[in-house]
N, C-alpha and C positions, 0 to 999 in steps of 0.2 A: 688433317689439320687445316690446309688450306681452303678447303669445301667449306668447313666450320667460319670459318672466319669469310669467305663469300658469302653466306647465308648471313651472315650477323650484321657486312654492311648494308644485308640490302632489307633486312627487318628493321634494322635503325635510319637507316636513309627514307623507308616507308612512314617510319616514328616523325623523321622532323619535317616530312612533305605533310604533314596534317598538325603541323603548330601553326597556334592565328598567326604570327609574326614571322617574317625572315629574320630576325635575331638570334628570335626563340629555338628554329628550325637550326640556325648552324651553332648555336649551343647544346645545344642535343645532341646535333650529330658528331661535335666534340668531345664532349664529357661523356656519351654513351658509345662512342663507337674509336674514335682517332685512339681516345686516351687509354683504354683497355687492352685497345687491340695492340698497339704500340708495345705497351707493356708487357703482355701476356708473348709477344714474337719476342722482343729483348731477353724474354724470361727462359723460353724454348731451343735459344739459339745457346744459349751458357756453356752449356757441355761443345757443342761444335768451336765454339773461339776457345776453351781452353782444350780443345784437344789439336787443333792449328797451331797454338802458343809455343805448346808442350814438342812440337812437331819441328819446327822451326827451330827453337833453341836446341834438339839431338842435333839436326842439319849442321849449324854450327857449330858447336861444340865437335861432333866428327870432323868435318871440315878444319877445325882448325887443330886438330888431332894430325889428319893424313897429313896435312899442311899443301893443299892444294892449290896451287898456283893460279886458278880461277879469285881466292880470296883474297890475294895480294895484291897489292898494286906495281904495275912494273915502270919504272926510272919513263920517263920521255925521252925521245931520241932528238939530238939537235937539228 
């Protein structure tokens, strides 16, 4: 996936180095590369944050099952 998406910025980075304009060139390489790719990684990663979420919340919930002394806060001492 990653190769994929190296290859894609440098086909579209090649796209806006032959636009007449510097406007032109970093709207292009905007709207054809930042904004796709952004999206299409957001899109990929899905399963891995909800499978962290899902991960995290057993942690706790065990945790506050054993009743582990790590999760509680202990009094300050004078």
């Amino acid at each position: 996936m990653l190769i994929v998406a190296i290859a894609w910025i440098y086909v579209v980075g090649l796209m806006a180095l032959t636009e007449p304009t510097i406007v032109a060139g970093i709207v292009t390489f905007l709207f054809y590369c930042v904004l796709p790719l952004g999206t299409l990684i957001y899109i990929s990663g899905t399963g891995k944050r909800k499978a962290r979420r899902k991960a995290a919340e057993q942690a706790a919930q065990e945790a506050k099952k054993s009743g582990t002394p790590g999760t509680q806060r202990s009094p300050e001492k004078p």
